[in-house]
C-alpha positions as CSV (number, residue, x, y, z in Angstrom):
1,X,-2.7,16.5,1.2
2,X,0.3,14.5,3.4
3,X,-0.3,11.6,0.8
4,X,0.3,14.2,-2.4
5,X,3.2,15.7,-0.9
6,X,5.0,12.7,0.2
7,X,4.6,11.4,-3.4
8,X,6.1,14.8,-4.7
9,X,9.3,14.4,-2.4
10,X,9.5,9.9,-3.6
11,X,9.3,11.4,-7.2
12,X,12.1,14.2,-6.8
13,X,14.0,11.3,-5.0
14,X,14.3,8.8,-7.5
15,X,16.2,6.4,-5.3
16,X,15.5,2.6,-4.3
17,X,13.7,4.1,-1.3
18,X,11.5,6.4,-3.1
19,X,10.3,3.2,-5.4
20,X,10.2,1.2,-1.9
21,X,8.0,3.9,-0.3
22,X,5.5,4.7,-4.2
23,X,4.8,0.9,-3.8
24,X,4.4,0.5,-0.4
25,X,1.7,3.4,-0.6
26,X,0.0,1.9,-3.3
27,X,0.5,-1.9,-2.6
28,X,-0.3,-1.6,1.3
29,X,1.8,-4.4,1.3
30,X,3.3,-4.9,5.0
31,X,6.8,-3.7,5.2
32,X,8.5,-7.2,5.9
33,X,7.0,-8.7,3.1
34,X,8.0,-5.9,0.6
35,X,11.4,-5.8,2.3
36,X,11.4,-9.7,1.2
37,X,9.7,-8.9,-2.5
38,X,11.8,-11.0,-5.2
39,X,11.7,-11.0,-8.6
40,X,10.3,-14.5,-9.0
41,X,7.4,-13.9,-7.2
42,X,6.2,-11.2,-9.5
43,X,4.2,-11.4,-12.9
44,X,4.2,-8.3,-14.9
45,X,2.1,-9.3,-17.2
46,X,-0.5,-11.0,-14.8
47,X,-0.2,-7.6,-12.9
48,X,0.6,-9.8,-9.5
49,X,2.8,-9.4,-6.7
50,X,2.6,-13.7,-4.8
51,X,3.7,-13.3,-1.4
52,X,5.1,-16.4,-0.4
53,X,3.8,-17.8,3.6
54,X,7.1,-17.8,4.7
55,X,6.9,-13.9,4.0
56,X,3.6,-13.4,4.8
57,X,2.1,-12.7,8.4
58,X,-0.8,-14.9,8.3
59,X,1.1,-18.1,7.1
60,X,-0.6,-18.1,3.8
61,X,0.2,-17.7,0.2
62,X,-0.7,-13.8,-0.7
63,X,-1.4,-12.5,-4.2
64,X,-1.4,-9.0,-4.3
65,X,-3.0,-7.2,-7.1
66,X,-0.6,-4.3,-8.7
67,X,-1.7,-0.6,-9.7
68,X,-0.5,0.6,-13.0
69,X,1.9,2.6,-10.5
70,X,3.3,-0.3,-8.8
71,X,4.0,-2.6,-12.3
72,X,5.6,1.2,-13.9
73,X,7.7,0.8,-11.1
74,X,9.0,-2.3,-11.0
75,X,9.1,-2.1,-14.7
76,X,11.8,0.5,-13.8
77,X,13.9,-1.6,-11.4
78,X,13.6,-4.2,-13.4
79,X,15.2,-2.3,-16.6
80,X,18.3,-1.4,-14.2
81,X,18.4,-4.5,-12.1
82,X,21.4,-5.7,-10.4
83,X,22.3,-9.3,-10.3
84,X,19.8,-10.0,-7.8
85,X,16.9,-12.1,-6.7
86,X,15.6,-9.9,-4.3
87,X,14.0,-6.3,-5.9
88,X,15.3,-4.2,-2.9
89,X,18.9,-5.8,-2.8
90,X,21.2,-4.6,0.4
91,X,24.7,-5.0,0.2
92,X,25.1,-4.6,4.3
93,X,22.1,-6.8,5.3
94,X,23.4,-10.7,6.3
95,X,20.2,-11.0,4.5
96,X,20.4,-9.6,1.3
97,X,17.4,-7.5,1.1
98,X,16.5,-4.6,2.8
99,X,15.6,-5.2,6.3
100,X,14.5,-1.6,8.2
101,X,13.5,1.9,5.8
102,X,12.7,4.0,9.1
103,X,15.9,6.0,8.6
104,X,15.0,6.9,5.1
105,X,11.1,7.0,5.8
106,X,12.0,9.8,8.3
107,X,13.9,11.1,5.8
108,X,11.2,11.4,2.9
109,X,8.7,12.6,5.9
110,X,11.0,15.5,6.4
111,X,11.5,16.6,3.1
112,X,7.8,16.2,2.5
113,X,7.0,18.6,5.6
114,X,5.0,15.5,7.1
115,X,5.0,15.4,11.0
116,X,7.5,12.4,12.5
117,X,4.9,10.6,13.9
118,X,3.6,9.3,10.7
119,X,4.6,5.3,10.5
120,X,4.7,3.1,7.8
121,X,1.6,1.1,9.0
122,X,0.6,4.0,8.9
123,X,0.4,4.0,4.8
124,X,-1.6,0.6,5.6
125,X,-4.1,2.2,7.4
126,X,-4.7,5.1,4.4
127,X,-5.0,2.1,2.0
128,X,-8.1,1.1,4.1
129,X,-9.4,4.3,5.1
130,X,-9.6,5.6,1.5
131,X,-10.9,2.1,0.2
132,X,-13.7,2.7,2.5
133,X,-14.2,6.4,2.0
134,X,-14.4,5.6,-1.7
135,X,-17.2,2.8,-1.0
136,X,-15.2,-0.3,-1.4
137,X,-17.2,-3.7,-0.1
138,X,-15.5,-4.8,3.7
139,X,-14.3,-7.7,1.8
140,X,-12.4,-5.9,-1.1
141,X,-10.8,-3.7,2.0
142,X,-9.7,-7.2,3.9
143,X,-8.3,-8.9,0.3
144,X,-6.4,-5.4,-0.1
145,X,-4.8,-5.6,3.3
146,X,-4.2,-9.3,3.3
147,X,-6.3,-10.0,6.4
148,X,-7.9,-13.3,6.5
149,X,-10.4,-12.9,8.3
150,X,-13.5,-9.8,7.3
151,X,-13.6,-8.4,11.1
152,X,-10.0,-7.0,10.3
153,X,-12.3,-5.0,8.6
154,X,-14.2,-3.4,10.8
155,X,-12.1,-0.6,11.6
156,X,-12.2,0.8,8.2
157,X,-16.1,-0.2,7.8
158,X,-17.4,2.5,9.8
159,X,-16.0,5.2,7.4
160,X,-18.1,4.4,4.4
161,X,-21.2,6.0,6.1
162,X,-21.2,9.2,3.9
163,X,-21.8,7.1,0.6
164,X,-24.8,5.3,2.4
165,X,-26.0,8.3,3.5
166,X,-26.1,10.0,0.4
167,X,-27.8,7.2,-1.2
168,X,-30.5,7.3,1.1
169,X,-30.7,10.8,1.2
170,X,-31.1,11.1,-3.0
171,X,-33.9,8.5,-2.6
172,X,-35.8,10.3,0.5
173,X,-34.3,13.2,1.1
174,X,-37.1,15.1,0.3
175,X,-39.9,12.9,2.1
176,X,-42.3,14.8,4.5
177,X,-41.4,18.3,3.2
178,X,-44.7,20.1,2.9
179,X,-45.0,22.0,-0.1
Protein backbone atom coordinates (compact mmCIF):
# COMPACT_ATOMS: atom_id res chain seq x y z
CA UNK A 1 0.00 0.00 0.00
CA UNK A 2 3.10 2.68 1.13
CA UNK A 3 4.95 1.34 -2.09
CA UNK A 4 1.62 2.29 -4.45
CA UNK A 5 1.22 5.47 -2.88
CA UNK A 6 4.69 6.71 -2.94
CA UNK A 7 4.74 5.85 -6.67
CA UNK A 8 1.45 7.85 -7.16
CA UNK A 9 3.01 11.07 -5.47
CA UNK A 10 6.98 10.25 -7.92
CA UNK A 11 4.46 10.20 -10.90
CA UNK A 12 2.49 13.54 -10.01
CA UNK A 13 6.07 14.87 -9.36
CA UNK A 14 7.65 14.49 -12.44
CA UNK A 15 10.98 16.00 -11.27
CA UNK A 16 14.65 14.59 -11.32
CA UNK A 17 13.89 13.31 -7.84
CA UNK A 18 10.79 11.47 -8.63
CA UNK A 19 12.89 9.59 -11.62
CA UNK A 20 15.77 9.24 -8.84
CA UNK A 21 13.29 7.78 -6.28
CA UNK A 22 10.99 5.28 -9.44
CA UNK A 23 14.53 3.83 -10.07
CA UNK A 24 15.80 3.58 -6.88
CA UNK A 25 12.51 1.46 -5.91
CA UNK A 26 12.87 -0.63 -8.73
CA UNK A 27 16.67 -0.89 -9.16
CA UNK A 28 17.44 -1.43 -5.25
CA UNK A 29 20.41 0.11 -6.35
CA UNK A 30 22.27 1.67 -3.08
CA UNK A 31 21.87 5.32 -3.01
CA UNK A 32 25.68 6.31 -3.59
CA UNK A 33 25.97 4.40 -6.42
CA UNK A 34 22.75 5.77 -8.12
CA UNK A 35 23.79 9.20 -6.92
CA UNK A 36 27.15 8.36 -9.05
CA UNK A 37 24.90 6.67 -12.13
CA UNK A 38 26.53 8.08 -15.56
CA UNK A 39 25.48 7.77 -18.78
CA UNK A 40 28.34 5.64 -19.99
CA UNK A 41 27.75 3.03 -17.76
CA UNK A 42 24.33 2.33 -19.06
CA UNK A 43 23.22 0.10 -22.07
CA UNK A 44 19.68 0.64 -23.11
CA UNK A 45 19.51 -1.78 -25.34
CA UNK A 46 21.38 -4.51 -23.27
CA UNK A 47 18.82 -3.45 -20.55
CA UNK A 48 22.09 -2.86 -17.97
CA UNK A 49 22.87 -0.46 -15.41
CA UNK A 50 27.49 -1.41 -14.82
CA UNK A 51 28.31 -0.08 -11.62
CA UNK A 52 31.77 0.67 -11.71
CA UNK A 53 34.01 -0.57 -8.14
CA UNK A 54 34.97 2.70 -7.47
CA UNK A 55 31.08 3.23 -7.03
CA UNK A 56 30.27 0.14 -5.75
CA UNK A 57 30.36 -0.94 -1.95
CA UNK A 58 31.95 -4.20 -2.33
CA UNK A 59 34.91 -3.07 -4.60
CA UNK A 60 33.61 -4.92 -7.51
CA UNK A 61 32.26 -4.28 -10.91
CA UNK A 62 28.17 -4.43 -10.56
CA UNK A 63 25.77 -5.07 -13.50
CA UNK A 64 22.49 -4.29 -12.54
CA UNK A 65 19.70 -5.72 -14.54
CA UNK A 66 16.93 -2.90 -15.54
CA UNK A 67 12.99 -3.19 -15.33
CA UNK A 68 11.09 -2.04 -18.24
CA UNK A 69 10.32 0.87 -15.61
CA UNK A 70 13.88 1.77 -14.99
CA UNK A 71 15.03 1.77 -18.99
CA UNK A 72 11.35 4.06 -19.67
CA UNK A 73 12.90 6.17 -17.31
CA UNK A 74 16.06 6.78 -18.27
CA UNK A 75 14.83 6.75 -21.81
CA UNK A 76 13.09 9.93 -20.55
CA UNK A 77 16.16 11.70 -19.09
CA UNK A 78 18.01 10.78 -21.64
CA UNK A 79 15.54 12.53 -24.43
CA UNK A 80 15.91 15.84 -22.20
CA UNK A 81 19.47 15.44 -21.12
CA UNK A 82 21.71 18.24 -20.16
CA UNK A 83 25.24 18.40 -21.24
CA UNK A 84 26.23 15.98 -18.73
CA UNK A 85 27.99 12.74 -17.86
CA UNK A 86 26.36 12.04 -14.88
CA UNK A 87 22.22 11.19 -15.18
CA UNK A 88 21.38 13.07 -11.88
CA UNK A 89 23.57 16.24 -12.65
CA UNK A 90 23.83 18.89 -9.59
CA UNK A 91 24.83 22.21 -10.28
CA UNK A 92 25.75 23.02 -6.27
CA UNK A 93 27.56 19.64 -5.58
CA UNK A 94 31.74 20.20 -5.89
CA UNK A 95 30.91 16.82 -7.35
CA UNK A 96 28.69 17.18 -9.99
CA UNK A 97 26.07 14.69 -9.27
CA UNK A 98 23.77 14.51 -6.77
CA UNK A 99 25.13 13.71 -3.47
CA UNK A 100 22.18 13.47 -0.50
CA UNK A 101 17.99 13.12 -1.62
CA UNK A 102 16.85 12.95 2.17
CA UNK A 103 15.48 16.49 1.90
CA UNK A 104 13.39 15.55 -1.12
CA UNK A 105 12.81 11.83 0.02
CA UNK A 106 11.04 13.47 3.10
CA UNK A 107 9.41 15.39 0.85
CA UNK A 108 7.78 12.63 -1.49
CA UNK A 109 7.14 10.58 1.98
CA UNK A 110 4.97 13.49 3.06
CA UNK A 111 3.06 13.98 0.14
CA UNK A 112 2.61 10.28 -0.10
CA UNK A 113 1.14 10.15 3.61
CA UNK A 114 4.14 7.72 4.39
CA UNK A 115 5.40 7.90 8.06
CA UNK A 116 9.07 9.81 8.35
CA UNK A 117 10.66 6.96 9.52
CA UNK A 118 10.79 5.26 6.31
CA UNK A 119 14.60 5.37 4.83
CA UNK A 120 15.91 4.84 1.60
CA UNK A 121 17.57 1.48 2.61
CA UNK A 122 14.62 1.09 3.42
CA UNK A 123 13.35 0.66 -0.43
CA UNK A 124 16.41 -1.96 -0.42
CA UNK A 125 15.00 -3.97 2.06
CA UNK A 126 11.31 -4.05 0.12
CA UNK A 127 13.31 -5.14 -3.05
CA UNK A 128 14.33 -8.26 -0.91
CA UNK A 129 11.38 -8.82 1.11
CA UNK A 130 9.03 -8.95 -1.97
CA UNK A 131 11.70 -11.07 -3.95
CA UNK A 132 11.32 -13.51 -1.34
CA UNK A 133 7.65 -13.24 -0.73
CA UNK A 134 7.27 -13.89 -4.39
CA UNK A 135 9.57 -17.12 -4.24
CA UNK A 136 12.71 -15.84 -5.73
CA UNK A 137 15.92 -18.41 -5.19
CA UNK A 138 18.46 -16.78 -2.08
CA UNK A 139 20.75 -16.31 -4.88
CA UNK A 140 18.56 -14.21 -7.29
CA UNK A 141 17.78 -12.00 -3.96
CA UNK A 142 21.73 -11.56 -3.26
CA UNK A 143 22.50 -10.79 -7.29
CA UNK A 144 19.53 -8.25 -6.92
CA UNK A 145 21.00 -6.53 -3.96
CA UNK A 146 24.56 -6.71 -5.11
CA UNK A 147 25.75 -8.66 -2.04
CA UNK A 148 28.58 -10.89 -2.69
CA UNK A 149 28.30 -13.12 -0.64
CA UNK A 150 24.58 -15.57 -0.29
CA UNK A 151 24.36 -15.24 3.68
CA UNK A 152 23.43 -11.39 2.89
CA UNK A 153 20.63 -13.32 2.16
CA UNK A 154 19.46 -14.80 4.89
CA UNK A 155 17.43 -12.05 6.24
CA UNK A 156 15.08 -12.08 3.40
CA UNK A 157 15.25 -16.12 3.23
CA UNK A 158 13.06 -16.74 5.96
CA UNK A 159 10.10 -14.92 4.35
CA UNK A 160 9.56 -17.32 1.49
CA UNK A 161 8.03 -19.90 3.93
CA UNK A 162 4.36 -19.40 2.72
CA UNK A 163 5.21 -20.60 -0.96
CA UNK A 164 6.90 -23.76 0.62
CA UNK A 165 4.23 -24.26 2.63
CA UNK A 166 1.68 -24.20 0.18
CA UNK A 167 3.49 -26.57 -1.92
CA UNK A 168 3.64 -29.04 0.60
CA UNK A 169 0.35 -28.47 1.77
CA UNK A 170 -1.30 -29.10 -2.11
CA UNK A 171 0.74 -32.35 -2.14
CA UNK A 172 -0.30 -33.61 1.50
CA UNK A 173 -2.64 -31.53 2.80
CA UNK A 174 -5.11 -33.94 2.89
CA UNK A 175 -3.00 -36.97 4.31
CA UNK A 176 -4.51 -38.83 7.43
CA UNK A 177 -8.02 -37.30 7.08
CA UNK A 178 -10.43 -40.12 7.67
CA UNK A 179 -13.12 -40.28 5.36
Amino acid sequence: DELERLWLALDAGDDLWSDFFKLLIVTGARRAALCAMRWQDIDLRARVWTVPATWSKNRRELAVPLTDKAVEVLATREARRPNSPWVWPSEVSSTGHLVNPEKPWRRYLKSAHITPHATLHDVRRTLGSRLANSGAASATITKALGHLSPQSARAYVHLDTDTVRDAVESIYGGLGDAK
